[in-house]
C-alpha positions as CSV (number, residue, x, y, z in Angstrom):
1,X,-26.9,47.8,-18.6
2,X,-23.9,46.1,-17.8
3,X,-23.2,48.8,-15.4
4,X,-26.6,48.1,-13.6
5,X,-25.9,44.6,-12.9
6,X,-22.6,45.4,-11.1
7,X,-24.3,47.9,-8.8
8,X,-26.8,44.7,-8.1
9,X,-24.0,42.3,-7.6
10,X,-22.7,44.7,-5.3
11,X,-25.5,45.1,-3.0
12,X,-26.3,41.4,-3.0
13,X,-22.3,40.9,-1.6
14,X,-23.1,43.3,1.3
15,X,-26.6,41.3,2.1
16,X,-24.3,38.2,1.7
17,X,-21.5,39.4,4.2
18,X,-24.1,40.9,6.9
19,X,-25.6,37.8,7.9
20,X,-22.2,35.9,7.8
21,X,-21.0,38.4,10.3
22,X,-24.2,38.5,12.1
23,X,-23.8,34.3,12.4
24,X,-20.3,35.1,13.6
25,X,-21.3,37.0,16.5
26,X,-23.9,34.7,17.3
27,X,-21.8,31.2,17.6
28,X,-21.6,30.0,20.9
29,X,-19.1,29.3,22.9
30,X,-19.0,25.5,21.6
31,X,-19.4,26.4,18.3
32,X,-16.1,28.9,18.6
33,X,-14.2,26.3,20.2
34,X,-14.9,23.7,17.1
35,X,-14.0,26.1,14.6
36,X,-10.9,27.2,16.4
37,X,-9.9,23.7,16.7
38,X,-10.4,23.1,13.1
39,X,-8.2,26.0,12.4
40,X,-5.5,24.7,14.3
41,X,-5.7,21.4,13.2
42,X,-5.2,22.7,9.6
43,X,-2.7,24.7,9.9
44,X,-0.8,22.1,11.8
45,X,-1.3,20.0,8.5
46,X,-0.1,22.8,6.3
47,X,3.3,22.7,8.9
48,X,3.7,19.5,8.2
49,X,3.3,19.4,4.6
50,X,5.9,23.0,4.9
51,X,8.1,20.3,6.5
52,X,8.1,17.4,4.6
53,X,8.6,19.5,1.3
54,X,11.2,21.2,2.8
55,X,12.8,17.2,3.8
56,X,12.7,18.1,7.2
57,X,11.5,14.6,9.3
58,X,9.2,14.9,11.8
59,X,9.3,12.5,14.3
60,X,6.0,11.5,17.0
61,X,6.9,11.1,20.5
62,X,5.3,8.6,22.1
63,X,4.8,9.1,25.5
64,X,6.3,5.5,27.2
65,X,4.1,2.9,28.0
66,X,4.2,0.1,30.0
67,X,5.3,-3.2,27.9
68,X,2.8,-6.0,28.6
69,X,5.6,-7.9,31.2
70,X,6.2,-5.1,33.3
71,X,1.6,-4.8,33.8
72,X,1.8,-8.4,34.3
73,X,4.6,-9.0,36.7
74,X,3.1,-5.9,38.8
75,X,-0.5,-7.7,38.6
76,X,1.7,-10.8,40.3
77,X,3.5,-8.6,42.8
78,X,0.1,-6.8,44.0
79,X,-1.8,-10.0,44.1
80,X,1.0,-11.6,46.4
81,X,1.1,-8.4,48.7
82,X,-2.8,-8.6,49.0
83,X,-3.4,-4.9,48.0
84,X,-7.3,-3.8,48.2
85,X,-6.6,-2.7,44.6
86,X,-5.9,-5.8,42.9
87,X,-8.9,-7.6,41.0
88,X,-8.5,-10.6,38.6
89,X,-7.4,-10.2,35.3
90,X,-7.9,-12.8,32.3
91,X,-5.4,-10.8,30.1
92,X,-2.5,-10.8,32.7
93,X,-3.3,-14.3,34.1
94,X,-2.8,-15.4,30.6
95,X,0.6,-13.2,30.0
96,X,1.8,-15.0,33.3
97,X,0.9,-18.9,32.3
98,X,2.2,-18.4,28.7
99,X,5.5,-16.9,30.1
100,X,5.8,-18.7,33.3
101,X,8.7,-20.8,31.8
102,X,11.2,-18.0,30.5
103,X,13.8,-17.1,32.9
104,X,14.3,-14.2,30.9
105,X,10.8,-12.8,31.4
106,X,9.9,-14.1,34.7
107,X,12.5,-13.8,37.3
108,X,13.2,-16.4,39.9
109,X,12.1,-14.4,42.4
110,X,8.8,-13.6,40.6
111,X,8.4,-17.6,39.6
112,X,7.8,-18.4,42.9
113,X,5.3,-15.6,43.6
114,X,3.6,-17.2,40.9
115,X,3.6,-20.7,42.1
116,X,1.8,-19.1,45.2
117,X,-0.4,-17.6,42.7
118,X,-1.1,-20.9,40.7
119,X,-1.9,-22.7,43.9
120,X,-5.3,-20.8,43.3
121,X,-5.8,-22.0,39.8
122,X,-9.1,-23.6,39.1
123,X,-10.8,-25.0,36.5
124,X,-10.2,-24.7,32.7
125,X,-7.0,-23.1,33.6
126,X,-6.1,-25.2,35.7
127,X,-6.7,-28.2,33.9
128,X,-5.0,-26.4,30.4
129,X,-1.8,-25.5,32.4
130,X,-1.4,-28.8,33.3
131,X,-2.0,-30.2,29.9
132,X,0.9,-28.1,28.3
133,X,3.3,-28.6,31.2
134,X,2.8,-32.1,30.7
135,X,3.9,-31.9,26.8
136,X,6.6,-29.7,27.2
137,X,8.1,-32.4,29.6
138,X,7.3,-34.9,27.4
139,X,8.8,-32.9,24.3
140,X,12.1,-31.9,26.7
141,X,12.9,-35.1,27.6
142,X,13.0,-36.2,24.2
143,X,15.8,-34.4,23.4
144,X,19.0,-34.6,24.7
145,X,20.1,-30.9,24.0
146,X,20.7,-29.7,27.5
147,X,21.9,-26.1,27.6
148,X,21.5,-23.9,31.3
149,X,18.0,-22.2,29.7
150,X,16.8,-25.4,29.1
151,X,17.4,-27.3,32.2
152,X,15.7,-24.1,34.2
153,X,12.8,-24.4,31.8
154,X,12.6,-28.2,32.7
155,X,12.9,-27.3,36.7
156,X,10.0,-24.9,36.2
157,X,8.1,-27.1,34.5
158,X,8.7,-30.2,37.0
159,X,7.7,-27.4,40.0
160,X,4.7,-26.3,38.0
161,X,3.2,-30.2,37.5
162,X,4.3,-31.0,41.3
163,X,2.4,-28.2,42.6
164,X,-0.6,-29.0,40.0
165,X,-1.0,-32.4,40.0
């Protein structure tokens, strides 16, 4: 009897196996592609985890991207030239006017682009930048600690309420 059952457990396999194989040749192209790519994506895990057992780092290179000065001093440099391409952005405006006072981050030469560039200001922006320029004055000439950084910040800031007001 027991014999009997193994013969049926047998035949059911093959009627099992058939129509897996059948499904196989079936897939399309889509399908093939998804299950390859899951296939590759695990044994890329099991690399890894080969890797980290064997203490071996593995390290992600990032390809280089540009830091958020360098997309907002180019926004400034393609809105002075007048390029076709350049459209307002709130994200780089805002970079520029938060910045605008750091010598490090904003060169001279780039400052005065951006005077140009708040000539244009209007509104809310307008009205905000020379709010805070007003209390940074106020705040500097509180204090009597005059180092070089300072003083430029305190030129920029006298420039930037000359132009605006």
């Amino acid at each position: 009897m027991s014999e009997g059952n193994f013969g049926e457990t047998d035949i059911e396999d093959e009627r099992m196996e058939m129509p897996m194989q059948q499904e196989q040749e079936e897939l399309t192209a889509e399908e093939k592609r998804k299950i390859e790519r899951k296939l590759k994506k695990e044994r890329k895990k099991k690399d890894k985890q080969l890797l980290r057992e064997a203490g071996v780092l593995v390290e992600k290179v990032k390809p280089q991207e540009p830091s958020a000065s360098d997309l907002a001093l180019e926004y400034l440099t393609r809105w002075s030239k007048k390029h076709k391409d350049w459209r307002f952005q709130k994200t780089r405006q805002t970079w520029l006017l938060k910045h605008m006072y750091d010598c490090h981050k904003i060169s001279d030469k780039h400052f005065t682009m951006l005077l140009k560039y708040l000539n244009g200001l209007k509104g809310n922006a307008r009205e905000v930048t020379i709010q805070k320029a007003e209390a940074l004055m106020k705040e500097f000439g509180t204090t009597d600690d005059c180092t070089e950084d300072r003083s430029a910040k305190i030129e920029r800031i006298r420039q930037v309420l000359q132009l605006l007001s």
